[in-house]
C-alpha positions in Angstrom: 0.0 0.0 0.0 1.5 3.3 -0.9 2.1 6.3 1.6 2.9 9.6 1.3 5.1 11.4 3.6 6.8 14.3 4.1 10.4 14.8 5.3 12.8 17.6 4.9 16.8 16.6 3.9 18.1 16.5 7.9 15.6 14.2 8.0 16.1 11.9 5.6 17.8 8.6 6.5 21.6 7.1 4.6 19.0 4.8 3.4 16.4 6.8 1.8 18.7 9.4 0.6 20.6 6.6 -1.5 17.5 5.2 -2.8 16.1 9.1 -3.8 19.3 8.9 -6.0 19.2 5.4 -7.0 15.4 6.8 -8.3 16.8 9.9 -9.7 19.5 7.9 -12.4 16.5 5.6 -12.8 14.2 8.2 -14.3 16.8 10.6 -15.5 19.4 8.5 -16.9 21.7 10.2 -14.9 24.5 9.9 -12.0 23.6 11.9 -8.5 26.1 10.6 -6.0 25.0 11.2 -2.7 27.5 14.4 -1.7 26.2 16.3 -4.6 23.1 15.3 -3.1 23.7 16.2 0.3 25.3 20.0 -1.3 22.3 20.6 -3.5 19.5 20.0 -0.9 21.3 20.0 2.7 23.9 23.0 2.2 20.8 25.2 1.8 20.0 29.0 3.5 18.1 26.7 6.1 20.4 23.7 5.7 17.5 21.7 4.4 15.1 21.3 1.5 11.5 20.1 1.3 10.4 16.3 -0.2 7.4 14.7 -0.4 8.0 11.2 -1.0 5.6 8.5 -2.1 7.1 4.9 -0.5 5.8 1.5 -1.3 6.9 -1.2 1.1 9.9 0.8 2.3 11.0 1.5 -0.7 10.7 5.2 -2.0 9.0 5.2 -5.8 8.3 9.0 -6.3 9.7 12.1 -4.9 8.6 16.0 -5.3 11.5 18.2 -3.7 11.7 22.1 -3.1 14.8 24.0 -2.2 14.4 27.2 -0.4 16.1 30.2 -2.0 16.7 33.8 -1.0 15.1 36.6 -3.4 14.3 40.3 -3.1 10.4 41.1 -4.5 9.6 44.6 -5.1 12.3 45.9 -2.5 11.4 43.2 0.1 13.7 40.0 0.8 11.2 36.8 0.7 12.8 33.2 0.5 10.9 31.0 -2.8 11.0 27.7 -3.6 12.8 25.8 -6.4 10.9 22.9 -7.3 13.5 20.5 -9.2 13.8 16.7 -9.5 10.2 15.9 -9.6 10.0 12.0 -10.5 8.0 9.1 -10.2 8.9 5.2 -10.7 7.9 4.4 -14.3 5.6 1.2 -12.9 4.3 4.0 -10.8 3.1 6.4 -13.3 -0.4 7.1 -14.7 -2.0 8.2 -11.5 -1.7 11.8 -11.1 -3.5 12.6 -7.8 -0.4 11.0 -6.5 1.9 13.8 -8.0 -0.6 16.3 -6.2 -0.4 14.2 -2.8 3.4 14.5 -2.8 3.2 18.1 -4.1 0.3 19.0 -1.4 2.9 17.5 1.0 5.6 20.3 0.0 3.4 22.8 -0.4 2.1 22.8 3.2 5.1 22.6 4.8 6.3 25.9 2.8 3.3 27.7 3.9 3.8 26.3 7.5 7.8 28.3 7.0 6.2 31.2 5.2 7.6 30.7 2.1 4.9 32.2 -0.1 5.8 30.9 -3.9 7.1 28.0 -5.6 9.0 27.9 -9.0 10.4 26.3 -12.0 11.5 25.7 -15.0 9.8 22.0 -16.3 10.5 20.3 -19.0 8.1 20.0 -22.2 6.8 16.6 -20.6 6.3 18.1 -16.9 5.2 21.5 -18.2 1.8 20.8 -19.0 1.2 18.4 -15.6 2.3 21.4 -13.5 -0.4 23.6 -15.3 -3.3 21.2 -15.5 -2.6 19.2 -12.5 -0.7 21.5 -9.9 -2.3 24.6 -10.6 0.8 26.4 -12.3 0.5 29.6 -13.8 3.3 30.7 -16.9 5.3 33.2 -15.4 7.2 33.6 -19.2 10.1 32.1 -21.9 14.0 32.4 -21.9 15.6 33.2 -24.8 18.7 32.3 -25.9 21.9 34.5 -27.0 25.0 32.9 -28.8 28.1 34.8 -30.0 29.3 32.3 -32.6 33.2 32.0 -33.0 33.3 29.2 -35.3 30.2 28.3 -37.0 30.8 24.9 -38.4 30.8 23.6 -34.8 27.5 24.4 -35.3 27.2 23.1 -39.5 30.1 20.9 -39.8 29.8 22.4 -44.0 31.0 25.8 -43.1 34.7 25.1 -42.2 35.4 27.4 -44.6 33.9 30.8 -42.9 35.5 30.1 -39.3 37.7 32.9 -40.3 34.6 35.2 -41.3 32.9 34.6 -37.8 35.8 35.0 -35.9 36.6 38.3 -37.5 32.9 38.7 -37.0 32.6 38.1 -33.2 35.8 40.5 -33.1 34.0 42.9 -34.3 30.4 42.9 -32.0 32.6 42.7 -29.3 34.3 45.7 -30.0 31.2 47.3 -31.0 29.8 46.6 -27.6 32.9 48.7 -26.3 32.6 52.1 -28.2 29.1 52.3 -28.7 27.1 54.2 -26.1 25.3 52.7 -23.6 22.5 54.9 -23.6 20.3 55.0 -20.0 20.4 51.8 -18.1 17.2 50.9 -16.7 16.6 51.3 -12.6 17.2 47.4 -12.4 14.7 44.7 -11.7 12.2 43.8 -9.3 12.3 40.5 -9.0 15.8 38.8 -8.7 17.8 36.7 -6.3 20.3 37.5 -3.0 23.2 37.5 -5.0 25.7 37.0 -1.9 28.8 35.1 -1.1 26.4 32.4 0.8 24.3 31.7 -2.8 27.7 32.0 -4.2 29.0 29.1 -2.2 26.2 27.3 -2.5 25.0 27.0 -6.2 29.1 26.6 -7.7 32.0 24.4 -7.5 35.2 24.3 -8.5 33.8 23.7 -12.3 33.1 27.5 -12.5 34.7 30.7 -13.3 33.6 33.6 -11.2 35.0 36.7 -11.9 35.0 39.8 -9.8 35.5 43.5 -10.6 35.0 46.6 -9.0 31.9 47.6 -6.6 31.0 44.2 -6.2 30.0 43.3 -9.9 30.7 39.8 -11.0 29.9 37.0 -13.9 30.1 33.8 -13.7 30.7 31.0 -16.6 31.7 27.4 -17.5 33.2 25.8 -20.1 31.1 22.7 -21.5 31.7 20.4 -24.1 28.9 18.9 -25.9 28.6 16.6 -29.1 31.6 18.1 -30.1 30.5 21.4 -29.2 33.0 23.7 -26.8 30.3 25.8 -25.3 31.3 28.8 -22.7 27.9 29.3 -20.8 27.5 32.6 -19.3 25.6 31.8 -16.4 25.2 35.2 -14.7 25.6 38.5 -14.2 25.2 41.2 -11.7 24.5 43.3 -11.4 22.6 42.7 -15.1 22.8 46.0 -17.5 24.3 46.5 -20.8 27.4 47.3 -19.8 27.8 44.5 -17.6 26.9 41.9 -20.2 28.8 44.0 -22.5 32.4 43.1 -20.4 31.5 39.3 -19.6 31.6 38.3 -23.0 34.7 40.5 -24.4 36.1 38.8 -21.0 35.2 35.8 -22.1 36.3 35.7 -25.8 39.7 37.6 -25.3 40.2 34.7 -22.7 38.8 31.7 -23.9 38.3 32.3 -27.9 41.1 29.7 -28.8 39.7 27.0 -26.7 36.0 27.7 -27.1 33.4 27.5 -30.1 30.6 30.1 -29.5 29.4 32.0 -25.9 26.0 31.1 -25.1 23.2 33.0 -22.6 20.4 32.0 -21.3 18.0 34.2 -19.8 15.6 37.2 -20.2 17.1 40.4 -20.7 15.4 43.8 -20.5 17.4 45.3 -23.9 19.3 44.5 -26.7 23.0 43.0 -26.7 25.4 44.0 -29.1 27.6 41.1 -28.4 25.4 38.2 -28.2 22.8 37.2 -30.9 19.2 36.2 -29.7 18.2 33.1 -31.4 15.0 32.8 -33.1 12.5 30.9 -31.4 12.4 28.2 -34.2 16.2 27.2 -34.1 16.1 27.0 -30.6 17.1 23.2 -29.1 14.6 23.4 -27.1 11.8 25.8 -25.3 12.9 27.0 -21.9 9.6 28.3 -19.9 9.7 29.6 -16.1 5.8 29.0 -14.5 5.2 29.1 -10.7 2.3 29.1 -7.9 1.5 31.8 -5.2 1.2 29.6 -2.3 0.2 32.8 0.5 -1.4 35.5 -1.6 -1.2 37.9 1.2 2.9 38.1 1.1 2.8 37.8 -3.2 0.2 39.1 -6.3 0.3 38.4 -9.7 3.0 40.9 -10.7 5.3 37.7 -10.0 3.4 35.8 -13.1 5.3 38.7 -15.6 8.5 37.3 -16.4 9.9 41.0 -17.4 9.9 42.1 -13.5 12.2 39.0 -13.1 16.0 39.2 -13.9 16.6 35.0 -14.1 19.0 32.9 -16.4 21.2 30.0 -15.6 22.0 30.6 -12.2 18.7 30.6 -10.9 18.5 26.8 -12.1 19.7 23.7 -10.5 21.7 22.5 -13.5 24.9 23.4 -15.3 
């Protein structure tokens, strides 16, 4: 018989934190050994995160976690939930008031802390479940910004113009250095505590932070993927023009001979001169941010906008 029961991550026994990760390669076809684990739900602003677990026999089949993060809404701080690694046995699937008990199960608890919203970014086959089944609302899309170094990493034909886009890139980035600026906007109203603790927290040694003066930084990581040597620019902040503008000449003055294009992922509030936004039909694949106002006394539906957010990479769980 199943039950459903909630635990939060100091909780959580050797035993049932092994089989959450036996669960996760299981459904994702993917490796989460247990100190990456223990980093991504335990080493958290409350040092824990929020699962509801559904557990047949002893043996945990389905999981729906939420990891508490920091975030300042419209001048005031608030702590959100990230809802990420949301899965389900495969002989356990079909049922979907089960997703909502687990999810019920987190969602209490939250409201019990005063954590008044949840979010995410689910994928096309969870997107859709969230909405219908969760009560989701779309908060918006990400787009996706490429400065292309060599373009026949991306069409293997086009050997022949790596010189033309590098002498290309050379050119926006240097653009993006002599042409005016123009106003900045007055920032954004929704964005994440941006502090040495998130820091800490959301990258290891696999990632480049970069610091400069009056405590601006970027962040980045080099990838490779089918071939493809990818530097992802995962944030900045603070985000303006400018800003942007330095991460990626930082970037490809460093990197260019050991890279293939820059990528960004992310919403921005104006136009790059650096980076190219990629049409929505060439994209690999659609990116969309949705959420849920769990205490609609402490949140309203300016949070459903995604152009009072700044988000991109970093406020993920992946890369």
């Amino acid at each position: 018989m199943l039950k459903f029961i909630f635990k939060r991550t100091n909780e959580l026994s050797d035993e049932e934190i092994r089989q959450i990760c036996q669960l996760f390669y299981a459904v994702y076809n993917k490796e989460k050994p247990i100190d990456k684990y223990l980093k991504q739900f335990g080493q958290t602003i409350f040092g824990y995160s929020y699962h509801g677990l559904m557990v047949d026999e002893g043996k945990i089949v389905g999981c729906y976690a939420a990891i508490p993060m920091e975030y300042t809404y419209f001048g005031e701080n608030q702590v959100f939930a990230l809802s990420v690694d949301t899965m389900i046995s495969k002989s356990y699937r079909g049922n979907l008031a089960n997703l909502r008990k687990m999810a019920n199960l987190v969602y209490e608890e939250l409201v019990k802390d005063g954590i008044p919203f949840i979010y995410g970014f689910p994928n096309k086959n969870f997107y859709l479940v969230k909405k219908r089944v969760l009560g989701w609302v779309d908060i918006g899309r990400l787009d996706y910004y490429i400065l292309p170094i060599r373009v026949s990493a991306l069409i293997k034909s086009f050997k022949i113009l790596d010189i033309i886009s590098m002498l290309f890139s050379k050119l926006l980035v240097l653009l993006s250095k002599i042409v005016p600026v123009g106003k900045e906007t007055d920032g954004f109203f929704i964005e994440k505590v941006n502090d040495n603790k998130f820091l800490s927290y959301r990258y290891d040694n696999g990632y480049r932070i970069i610091k400069s003066v009056n405590n601006s930084l970027f962040v980045y990581k080099i990838d490779h993927e089918e071939g493809l040597r990818v530097a992802y620019l995962l944030d900045v902040y603070p985000m303006n023009k400018k800003a942007l503008a330095y991460s990626v000449e930082t970037i490809f003055c460093n990197d260019k001979n050991d890279i293939d294009l820059i990528g960004y992922l992310g919403k921005l509030h104006f136009r790059p001169i650096s980076l190219l936004k990629v049409p929505k039909r060439m994209e690999s694949k659609a990116v969309r941010m949705s959420g849920k106002i769990l205490i609609n006394s402490r949140i309203d539906n300016r949070i459903y906008n995604i152009d009072n957010w700044n988000v991109n990479l970093s406020n993920f769980d992946v890369r």
